[in-house]
C-alpha positions as CSV (number, residue, x, y, z in Angstrom):
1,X,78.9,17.1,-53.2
2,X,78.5,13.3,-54.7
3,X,76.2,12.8,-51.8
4,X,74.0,15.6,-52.3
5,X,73.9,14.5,-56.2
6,X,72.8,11.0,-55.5
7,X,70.4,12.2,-53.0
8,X,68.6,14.5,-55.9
9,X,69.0,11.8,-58.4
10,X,66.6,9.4,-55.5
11,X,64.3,12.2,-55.0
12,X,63.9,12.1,-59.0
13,X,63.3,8.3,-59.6
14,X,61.0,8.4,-56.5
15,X,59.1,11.2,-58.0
16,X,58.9,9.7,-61.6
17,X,58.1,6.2,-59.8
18,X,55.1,7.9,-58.1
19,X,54.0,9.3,-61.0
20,X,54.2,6.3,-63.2
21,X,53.3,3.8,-60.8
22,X,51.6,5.4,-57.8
23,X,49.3,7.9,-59.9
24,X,48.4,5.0,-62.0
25,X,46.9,2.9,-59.0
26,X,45.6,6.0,-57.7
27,X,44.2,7.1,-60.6
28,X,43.0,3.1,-60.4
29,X,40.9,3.8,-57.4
30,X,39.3,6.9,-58.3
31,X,38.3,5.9,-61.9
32,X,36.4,3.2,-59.7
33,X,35.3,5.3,-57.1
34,X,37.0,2.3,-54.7
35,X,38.3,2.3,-51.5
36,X,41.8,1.5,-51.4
37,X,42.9,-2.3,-50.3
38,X,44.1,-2.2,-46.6
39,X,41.5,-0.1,-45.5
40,X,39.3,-0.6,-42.2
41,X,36.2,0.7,-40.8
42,X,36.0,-0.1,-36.6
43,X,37.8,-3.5,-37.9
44,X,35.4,-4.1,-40.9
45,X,37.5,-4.7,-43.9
46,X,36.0,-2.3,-46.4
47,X,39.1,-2.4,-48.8
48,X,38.5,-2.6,-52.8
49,X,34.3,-1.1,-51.8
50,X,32.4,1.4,-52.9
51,X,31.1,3.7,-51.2
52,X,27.5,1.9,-51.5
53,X,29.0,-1.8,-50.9
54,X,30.9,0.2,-47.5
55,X,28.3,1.2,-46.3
56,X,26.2,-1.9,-46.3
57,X,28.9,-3.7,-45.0
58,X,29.1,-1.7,-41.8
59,X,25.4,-1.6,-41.6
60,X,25.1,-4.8,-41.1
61,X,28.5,-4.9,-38.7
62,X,26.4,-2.7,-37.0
63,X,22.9,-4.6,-36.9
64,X,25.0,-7.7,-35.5
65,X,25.7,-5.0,-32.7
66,X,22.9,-4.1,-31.6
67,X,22.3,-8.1,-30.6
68,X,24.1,-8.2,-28.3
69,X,22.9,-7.8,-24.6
70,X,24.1,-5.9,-21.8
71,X,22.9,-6.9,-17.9
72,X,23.1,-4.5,-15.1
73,X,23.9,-6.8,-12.2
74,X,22.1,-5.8,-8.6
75,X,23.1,-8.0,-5.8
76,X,22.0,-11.6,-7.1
77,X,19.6,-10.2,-9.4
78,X,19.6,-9.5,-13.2
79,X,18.4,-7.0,-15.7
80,X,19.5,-7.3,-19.3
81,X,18.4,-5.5,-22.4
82,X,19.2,-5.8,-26.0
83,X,21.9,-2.9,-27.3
84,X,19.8,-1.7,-30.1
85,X,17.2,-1.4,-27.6
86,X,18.7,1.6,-26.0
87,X,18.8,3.3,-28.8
88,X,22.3,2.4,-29.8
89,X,23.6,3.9,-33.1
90,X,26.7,5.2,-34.7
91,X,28.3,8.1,-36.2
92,X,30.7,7.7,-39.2
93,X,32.3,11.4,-39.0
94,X,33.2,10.8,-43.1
95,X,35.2,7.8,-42.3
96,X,34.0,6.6,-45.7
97,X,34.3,9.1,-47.3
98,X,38.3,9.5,-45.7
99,X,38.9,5.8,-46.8
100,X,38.0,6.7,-50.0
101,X,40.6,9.4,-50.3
102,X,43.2,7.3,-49.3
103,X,46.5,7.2,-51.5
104,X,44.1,9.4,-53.9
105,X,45.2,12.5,-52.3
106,X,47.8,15.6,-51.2
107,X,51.4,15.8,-52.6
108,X,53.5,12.5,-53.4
109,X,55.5,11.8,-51.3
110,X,52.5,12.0,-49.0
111,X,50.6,9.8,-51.4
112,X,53.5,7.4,-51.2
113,X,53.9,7.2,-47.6
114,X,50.0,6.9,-47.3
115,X,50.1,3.5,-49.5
116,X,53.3,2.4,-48.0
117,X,51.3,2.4,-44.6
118,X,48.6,0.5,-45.9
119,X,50.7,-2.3,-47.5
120,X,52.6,-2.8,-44.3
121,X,49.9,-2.7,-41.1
122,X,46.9,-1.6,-42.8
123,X,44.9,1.6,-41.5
124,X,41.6,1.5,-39.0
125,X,39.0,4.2,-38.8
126,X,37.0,4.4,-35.7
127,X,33.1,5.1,-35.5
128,X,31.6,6.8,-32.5
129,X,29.0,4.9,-31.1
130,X,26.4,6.5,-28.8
131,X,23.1,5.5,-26.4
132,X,20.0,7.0,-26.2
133,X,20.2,8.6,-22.5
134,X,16.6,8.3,-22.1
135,X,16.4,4.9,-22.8
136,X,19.1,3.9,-20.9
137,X,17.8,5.7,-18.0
138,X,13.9,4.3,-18.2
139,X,15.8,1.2,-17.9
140,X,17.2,2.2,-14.8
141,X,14.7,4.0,-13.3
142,X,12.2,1.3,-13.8
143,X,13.5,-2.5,-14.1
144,X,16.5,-2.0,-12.3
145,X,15.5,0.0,-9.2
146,X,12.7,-2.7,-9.0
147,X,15.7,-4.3,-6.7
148,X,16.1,-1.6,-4.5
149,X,16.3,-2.9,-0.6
150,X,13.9,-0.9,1.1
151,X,15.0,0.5,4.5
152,X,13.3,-0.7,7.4
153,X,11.7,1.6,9.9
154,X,12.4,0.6,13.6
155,X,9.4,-0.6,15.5
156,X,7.8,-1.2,19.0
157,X,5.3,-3.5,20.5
158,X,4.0,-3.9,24.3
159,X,4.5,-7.8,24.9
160,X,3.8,-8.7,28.9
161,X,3.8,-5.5,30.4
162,X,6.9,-4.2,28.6
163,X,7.8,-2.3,25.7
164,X,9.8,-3.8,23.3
165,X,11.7,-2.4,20.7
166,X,13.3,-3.6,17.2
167,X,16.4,-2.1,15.7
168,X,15.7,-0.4,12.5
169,X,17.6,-1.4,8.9
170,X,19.1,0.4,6.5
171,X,18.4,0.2,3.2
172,X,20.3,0.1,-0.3
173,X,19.1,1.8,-3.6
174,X,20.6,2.1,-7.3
175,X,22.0,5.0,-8.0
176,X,20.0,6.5,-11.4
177,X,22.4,8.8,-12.4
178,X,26.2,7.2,-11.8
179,X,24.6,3.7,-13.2
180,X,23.1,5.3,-16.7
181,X,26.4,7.3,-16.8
182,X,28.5,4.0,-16.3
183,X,26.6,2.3,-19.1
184,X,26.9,4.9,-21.6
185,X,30.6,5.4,-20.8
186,X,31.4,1.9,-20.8
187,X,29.1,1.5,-24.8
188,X,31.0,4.4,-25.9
189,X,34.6,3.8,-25.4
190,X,35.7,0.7,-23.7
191,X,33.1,-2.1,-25.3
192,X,34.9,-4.8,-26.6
193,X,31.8,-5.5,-28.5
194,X,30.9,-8.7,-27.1
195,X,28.2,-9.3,-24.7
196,X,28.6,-6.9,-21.2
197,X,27.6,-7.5,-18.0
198,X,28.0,-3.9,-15.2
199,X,27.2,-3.4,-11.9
200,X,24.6,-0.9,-11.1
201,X,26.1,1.8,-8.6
202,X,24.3,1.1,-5.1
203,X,23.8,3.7,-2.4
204,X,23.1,3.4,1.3
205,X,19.6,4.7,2.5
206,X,18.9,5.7,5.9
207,X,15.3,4.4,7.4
208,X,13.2,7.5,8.7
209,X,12.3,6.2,12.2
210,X,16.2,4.8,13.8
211,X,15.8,2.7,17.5
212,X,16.7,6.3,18.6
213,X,13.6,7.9,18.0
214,X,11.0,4.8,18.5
215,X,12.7,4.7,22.0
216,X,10.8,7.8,22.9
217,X,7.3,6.0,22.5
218,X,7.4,5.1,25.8
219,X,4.6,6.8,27.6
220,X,0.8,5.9,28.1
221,X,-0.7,9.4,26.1
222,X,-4.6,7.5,26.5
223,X,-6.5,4.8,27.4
224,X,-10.3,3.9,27.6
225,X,-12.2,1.0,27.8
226,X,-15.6,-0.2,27.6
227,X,-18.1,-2.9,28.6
228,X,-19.8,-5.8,27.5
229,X,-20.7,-7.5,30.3
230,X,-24.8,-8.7,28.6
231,X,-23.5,-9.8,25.1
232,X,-23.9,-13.0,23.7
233,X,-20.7,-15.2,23.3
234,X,-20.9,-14.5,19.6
235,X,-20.5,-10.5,19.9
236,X,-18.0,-11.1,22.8
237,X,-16.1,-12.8,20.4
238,X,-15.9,-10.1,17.9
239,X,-14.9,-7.8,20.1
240,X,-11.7,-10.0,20.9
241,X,-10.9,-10.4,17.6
242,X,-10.9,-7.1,17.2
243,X,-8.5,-5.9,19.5
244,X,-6.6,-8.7,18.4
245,X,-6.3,-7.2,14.5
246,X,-5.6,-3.9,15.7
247,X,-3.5,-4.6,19.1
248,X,0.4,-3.6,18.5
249,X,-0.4,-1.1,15.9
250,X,2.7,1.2,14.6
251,X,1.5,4.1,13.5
252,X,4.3,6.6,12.4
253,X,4.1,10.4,12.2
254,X,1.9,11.7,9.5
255,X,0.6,8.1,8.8
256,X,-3.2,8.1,9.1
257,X,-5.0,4.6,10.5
258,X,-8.0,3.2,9.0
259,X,-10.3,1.0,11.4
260,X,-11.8,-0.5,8.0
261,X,-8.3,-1.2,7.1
262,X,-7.5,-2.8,10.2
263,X,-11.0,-4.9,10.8
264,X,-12.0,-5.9,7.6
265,X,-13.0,-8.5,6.0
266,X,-16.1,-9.1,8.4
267,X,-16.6,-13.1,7.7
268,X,-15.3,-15.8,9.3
269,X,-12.0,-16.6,8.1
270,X,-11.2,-13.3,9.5
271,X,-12.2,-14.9,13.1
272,X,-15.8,-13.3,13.0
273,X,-19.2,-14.7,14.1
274,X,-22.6,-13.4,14.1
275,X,-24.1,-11.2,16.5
276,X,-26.5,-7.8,16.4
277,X,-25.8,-5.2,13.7
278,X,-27.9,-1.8,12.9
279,X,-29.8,-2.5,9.4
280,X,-32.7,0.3,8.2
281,X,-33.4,1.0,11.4
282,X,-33.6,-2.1,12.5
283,X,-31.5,-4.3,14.9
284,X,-30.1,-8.1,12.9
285,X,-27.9,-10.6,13.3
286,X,-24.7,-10.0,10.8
287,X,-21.0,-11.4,11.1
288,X,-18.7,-9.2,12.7
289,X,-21.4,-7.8,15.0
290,X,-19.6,-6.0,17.7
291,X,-17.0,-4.3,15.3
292,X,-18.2,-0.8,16.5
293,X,-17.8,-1.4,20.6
294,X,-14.2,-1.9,18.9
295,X,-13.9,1.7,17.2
296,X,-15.8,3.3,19.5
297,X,-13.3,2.4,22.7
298,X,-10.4,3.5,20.5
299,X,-12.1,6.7,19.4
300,X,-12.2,7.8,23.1
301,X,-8.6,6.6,23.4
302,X,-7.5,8.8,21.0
303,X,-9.5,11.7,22.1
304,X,-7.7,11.2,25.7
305,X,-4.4,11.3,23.5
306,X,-5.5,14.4,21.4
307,X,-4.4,13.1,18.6
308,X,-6.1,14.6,15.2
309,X,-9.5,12.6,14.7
310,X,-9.5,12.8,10.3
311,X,-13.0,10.7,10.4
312,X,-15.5,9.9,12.7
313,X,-19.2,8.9,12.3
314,X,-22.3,8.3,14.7
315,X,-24.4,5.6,15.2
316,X,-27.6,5.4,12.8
317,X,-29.3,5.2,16.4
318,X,-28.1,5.0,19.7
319,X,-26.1,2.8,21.6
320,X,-25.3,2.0,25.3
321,X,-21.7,1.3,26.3
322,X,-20.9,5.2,25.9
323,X,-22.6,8.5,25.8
324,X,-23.7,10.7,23.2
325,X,-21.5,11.8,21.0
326,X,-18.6,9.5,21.8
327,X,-19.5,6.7,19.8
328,X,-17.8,5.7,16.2
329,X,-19.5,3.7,13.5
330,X,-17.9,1.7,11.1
331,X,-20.0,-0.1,8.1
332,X,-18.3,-1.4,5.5
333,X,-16.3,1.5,4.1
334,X,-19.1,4.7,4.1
335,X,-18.2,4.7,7.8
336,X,-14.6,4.2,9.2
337,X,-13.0,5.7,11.7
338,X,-9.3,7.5,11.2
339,X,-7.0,9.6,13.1
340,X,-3.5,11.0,11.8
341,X,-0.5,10.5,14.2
342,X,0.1,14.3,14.4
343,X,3.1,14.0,17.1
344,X,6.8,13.7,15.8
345,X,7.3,9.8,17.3
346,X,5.8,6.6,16.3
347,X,2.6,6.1,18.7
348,X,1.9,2.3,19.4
349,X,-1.9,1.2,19.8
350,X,-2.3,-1.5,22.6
351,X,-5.4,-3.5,22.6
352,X,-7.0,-6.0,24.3
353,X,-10.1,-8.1,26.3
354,X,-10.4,-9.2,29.7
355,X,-13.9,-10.0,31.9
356,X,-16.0,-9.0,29.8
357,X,-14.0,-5.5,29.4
358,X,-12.4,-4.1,25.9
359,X,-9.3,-2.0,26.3
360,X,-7.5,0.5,24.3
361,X,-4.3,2.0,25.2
362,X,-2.2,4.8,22.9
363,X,1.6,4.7,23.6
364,X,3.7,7.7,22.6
365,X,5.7,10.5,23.7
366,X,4.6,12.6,26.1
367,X,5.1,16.3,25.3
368,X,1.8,17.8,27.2
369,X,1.9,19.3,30.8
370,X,0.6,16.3,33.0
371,X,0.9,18.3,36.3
372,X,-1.7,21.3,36.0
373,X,-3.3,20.8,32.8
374,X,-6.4,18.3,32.2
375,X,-8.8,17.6,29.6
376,X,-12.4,16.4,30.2
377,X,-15.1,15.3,27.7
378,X,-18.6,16.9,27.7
379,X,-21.9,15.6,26.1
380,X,-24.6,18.4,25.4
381,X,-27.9,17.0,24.2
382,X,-29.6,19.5,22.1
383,X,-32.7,18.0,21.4
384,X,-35.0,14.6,22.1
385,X,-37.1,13.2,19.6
386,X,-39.4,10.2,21.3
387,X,-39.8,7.0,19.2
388,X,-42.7,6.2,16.7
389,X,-45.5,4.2,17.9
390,X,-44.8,0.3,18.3
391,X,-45.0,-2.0,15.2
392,X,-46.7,-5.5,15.4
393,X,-45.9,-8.1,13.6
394,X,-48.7,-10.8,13.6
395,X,-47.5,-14.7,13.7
396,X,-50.3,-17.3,12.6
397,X,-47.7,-20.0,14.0
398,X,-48.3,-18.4,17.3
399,X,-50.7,-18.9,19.8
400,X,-52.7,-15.8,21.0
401,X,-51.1,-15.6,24.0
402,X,-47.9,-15.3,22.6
403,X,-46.0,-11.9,22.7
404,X,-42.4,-11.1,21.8
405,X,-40.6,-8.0,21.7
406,X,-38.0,-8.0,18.7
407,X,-36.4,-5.0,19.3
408,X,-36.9,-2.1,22.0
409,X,-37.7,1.0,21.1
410,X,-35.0,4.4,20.3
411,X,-35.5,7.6,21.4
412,X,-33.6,10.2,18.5
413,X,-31.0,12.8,19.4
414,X,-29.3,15.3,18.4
415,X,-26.0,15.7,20.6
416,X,-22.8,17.4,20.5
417,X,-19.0,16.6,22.1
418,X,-16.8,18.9,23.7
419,X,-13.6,19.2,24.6
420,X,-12.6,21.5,28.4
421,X,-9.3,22.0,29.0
422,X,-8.4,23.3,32.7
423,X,-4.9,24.9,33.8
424,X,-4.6,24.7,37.3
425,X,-8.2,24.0,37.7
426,X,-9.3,27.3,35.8
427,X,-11.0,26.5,32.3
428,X,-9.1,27.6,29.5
429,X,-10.4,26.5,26.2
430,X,-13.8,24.7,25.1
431,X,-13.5,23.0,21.6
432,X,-16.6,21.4,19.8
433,X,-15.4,18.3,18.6
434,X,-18.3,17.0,16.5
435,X,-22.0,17.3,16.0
436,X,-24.2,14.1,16.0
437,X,-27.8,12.8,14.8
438,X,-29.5,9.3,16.0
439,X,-32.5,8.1,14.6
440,X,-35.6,7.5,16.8
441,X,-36.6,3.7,16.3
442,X,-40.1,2.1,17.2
443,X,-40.3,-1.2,19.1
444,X,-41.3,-4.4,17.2
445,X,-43.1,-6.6,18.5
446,X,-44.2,-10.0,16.8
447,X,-47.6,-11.9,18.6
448,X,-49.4,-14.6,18.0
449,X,-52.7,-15.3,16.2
450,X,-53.5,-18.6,16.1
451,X,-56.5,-19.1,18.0
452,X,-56.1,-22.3,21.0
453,X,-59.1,-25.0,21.6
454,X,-60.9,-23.7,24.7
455,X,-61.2,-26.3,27.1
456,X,-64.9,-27.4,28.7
457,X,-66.1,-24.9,31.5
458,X,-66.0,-27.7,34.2
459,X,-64.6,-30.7,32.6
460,X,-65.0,-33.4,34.8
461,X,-62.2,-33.7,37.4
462,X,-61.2,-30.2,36.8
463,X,-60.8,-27.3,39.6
464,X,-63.5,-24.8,39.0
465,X,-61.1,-22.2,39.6
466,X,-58.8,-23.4,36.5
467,X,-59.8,-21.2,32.9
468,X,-57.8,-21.8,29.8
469,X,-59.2,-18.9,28.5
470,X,-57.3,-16.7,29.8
471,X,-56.6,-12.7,30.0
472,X,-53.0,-11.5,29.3
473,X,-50.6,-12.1,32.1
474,X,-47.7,-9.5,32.1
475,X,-45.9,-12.3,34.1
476,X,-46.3,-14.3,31.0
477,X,-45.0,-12.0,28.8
478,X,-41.2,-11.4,31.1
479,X,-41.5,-15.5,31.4
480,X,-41.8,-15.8,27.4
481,X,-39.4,-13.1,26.7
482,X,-37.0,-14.4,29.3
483,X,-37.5,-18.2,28.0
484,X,-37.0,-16.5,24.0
485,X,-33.5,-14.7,25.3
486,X,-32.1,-17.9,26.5
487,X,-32.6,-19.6,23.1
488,X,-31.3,-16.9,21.5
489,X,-28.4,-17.1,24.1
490,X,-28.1,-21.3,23.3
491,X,-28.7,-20.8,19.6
492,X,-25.6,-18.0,19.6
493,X,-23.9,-20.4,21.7
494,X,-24.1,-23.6,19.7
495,X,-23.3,-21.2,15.9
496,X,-19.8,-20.5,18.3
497,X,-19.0,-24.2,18.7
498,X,-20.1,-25.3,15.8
499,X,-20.6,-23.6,12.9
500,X,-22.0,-25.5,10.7
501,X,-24.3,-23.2,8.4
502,X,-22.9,-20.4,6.6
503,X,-24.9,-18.0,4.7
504,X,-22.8,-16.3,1.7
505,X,-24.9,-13.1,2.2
506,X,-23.8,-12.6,5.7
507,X,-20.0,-11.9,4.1
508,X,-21.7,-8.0,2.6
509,X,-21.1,-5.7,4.0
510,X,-22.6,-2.2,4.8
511,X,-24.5,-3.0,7.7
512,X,-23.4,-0.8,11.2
513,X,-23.1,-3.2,14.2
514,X,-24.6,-1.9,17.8
């Protein structure tokens, strides 16, 4: 019974302490609108601040904050941002506004045991922090998948008579979604608010073409080849270097090859040299001369390999190493040739020279009936227009018996291509495969007008038989044209060895080679 006494009696004083005391510094507090000493906001002391002076305080906690950097590590490689850059930002949830409650409120002993907590450890509001997700994941998306490891298709090449293949590699690439979720995570509730450094989450990718599948290009799907036994050494050349720019060729399923792409620039750092080109109807001399002997032989190669022809232009008149209709232009990029790899396997293009003799040769997989089915290739000619009357030139440096023909004349045509198919030697199918137009072309020939000294009739010691004034001589005119090629030939020759003029205009382009 004495126990329960005393215990009433404690209960009292505490009470009439509180009241005295406690309400008194309460009453403190709120008659200053103050938070009460002890108090913290995410470890800023805010104790004996206003409301006002509290929230500056964490403001500027806050400001200090967004300072600091955060890097998103990939591999050996770095990508750091700024904190407040991502849209970092906080959320009091009436922390403040709590603080300033503090001791101020509920029943006393509540009160009491409030500011008996404070005065002994202090209390600690959190704030919740948060990123902008769409900033974080533009910085993904943009600087850090910059360091993705792209995956590396496997490849073939025919190197001395044999195919040879190259393992594919797989790639690596950052994974958007599980990196911006592992910043914001890591911002939000584990920072220890100093600068961070995280390592973006990395994912394997698989190349599209393994060694498994290039292995199956491993069959000859078409070949052709063309002449050029009566060029000059300067078009010969061209042609060389243009099987060499285009030999070993990888061209993947769906992927669509550019002879432009491939062949170009036409100067001579690209390994080109002068030689005859198709300007206005006229025949010149332009660098890379020869280019279209180069498209043209792998046009009918990939006609022989059926594969889908996307663009494919005639001649502006006609030319000799194939027939109508089977030629391909290319001048500068108005006139390209392109074909689309419409097979499910890499197809390898395999080019090359040898006497005088341009190759092409389309490796793939073969998926056609080889025993009774065959395809053939016919030229209709639908119409003949026969060339314009000769142009002459007139040359004052030239003696009257001089006579050169510049360029031989061009009949004009108007062919088409088609494509036979036979089954066990019956025709199944005829496909037109396209339509072209060649320009009839005069001949030009250039002759002299400058008129020669006639010699005495019978100057003494002469043969009375001997007349410099003399008629044409068709023998003259093969001699002079004959003599006129050679130079040509030597000129070409000596541009090959030497070259030691060259003529800025010569690098346009636009002009279509014979």
């Amino acid at each position: 019974m004495e126990k329960r006494v005393t215990y009433f009696y404690a209960v009292i004083v505490l009470t009439i302490s509180l009241v005295v005391f406690g309400n008194a510094s309460c009453a403190y507090a709120a008659e200053n609108n103050r938070i009460t000493k002890g108090v913290f906001i995410d470890g800023v002391d805010v104790g004996g601040l206003t409301v006002k002076e509290a929230e500056e305080k964490i403001e500027n906690y806050v400001r200090e904050l967004r300072d600091r950097e955060i890097s998103i590590q990939v591999y050996n490689n770095m990508v750091t941002a700024k904190i407040g850059d991502l849209g970092y930002s906080y959320k009091t949830r009436n922390v403040i506004e709590q603080a300033l409650k503090l001791g101020t409120t509920g029943n006393l002993i509540r009160r009491y045991k409030d500011l008996k907590d404070i005065e002994h450890d202090g209390i600690n509001y959190s704030l919740k922090y948060t990123l902008d997700e769409n900033l974080v994941r533009e910085l993904v998306s943009t600087k850090v998948t910059e360091f993705n490891i792209e995956p590396v298709n496997a490849t073939v090449a025919r190197i001395n008579g044999e195919m040879v293949y190259t393992d594919h590699v797989p790639g690596k690439k950052v994974n958007v979604d599980a990196t911006v979720s592992s910043i914001i995570d890591t911002i939000s509730n584990a920072w220890d608010k100093n600068n961070i450094i995280l390592d973006a989450y990395m994912e394997d990718v698989a190349p599209i073409y393994t060694i498994e599948i290039v292995e199956k290009c491993n069959t000859l799907l078409g070949s052709f080849s063309t002449e050029y036994a009566d060029s000059a050494e300067g078009r010969a050349a061209n042609l060389a270097n243009g099987a060499r720019l285009i030999n070993n060729t990888v061209v993947y399923p769906g992927e669509v090859f550019s002879g432009y792409e491939h062949l170009a620039p036409f100067n001579s750092k690209n390994g080109y040299y002068k030689a005859g080109a198709y300007k206005e109807g006229k025949v010149i001399d332009s660098v890379g001369g020869g280019a279209c002997q180069v498209t043209t032989t792998l046009y009918n190669a990939v006609l022989e390999a059926e594969l889908e022809v996307v663009e494919r232009h005639a001649h502006s008149m006609t030319i000799s190493y194939v027939d109508l209709s089977r030629d391909a232009a290319i001048a500068g990029t108005y006139k390209d040739l392109k074909f689309k790899n419409n097979t499910d396997v890499p197809i390898l293009i395999q080019a090359y020279t040898k006497g005088r003799r341009i190759t092409f040769n389309i490796w793939g997989h073969e998926t056609r009936d080889t025993n009774s089915r065959k395809i053939v290739f016919e030229t209709r000619v639908l119409s003949e227009t026969p060339p314009p009357p000769d142009v002459i030139y007139e040359d004052p440096s030239k003696p009257v018996t001089y006579k050169k023909v510049t360029q031989s004349a061009h009949t004009g045509y108007r062919a088409e291509l088609y494509k036979i198919v036979y089954e066990n030697g019956v025709e199944v199918s005829r496909t037109l495969i396209n339509k072209s137009s060649y320009n009839p072309a005069p001949r030009y020939i250039t002759v002299g007008t400058k008129e020669v000294e006639k010699v005495p009739d019978n100057p003494e010691g002469a043969d009375s038989d001997d007349n410099n004034d003399q008629e044409w001589d068709s023998d003259f005119d093969n001699n002079q044209e004959e003599q006129d090629t050679q130079n040509n030939t030597d000129n070409q020759n000596e541009q090959l060895q030497d070259d030691v003029y060259w003529d800025s205009d010569w690098d346009e382009e636009g002009l279509e080679d014979e």
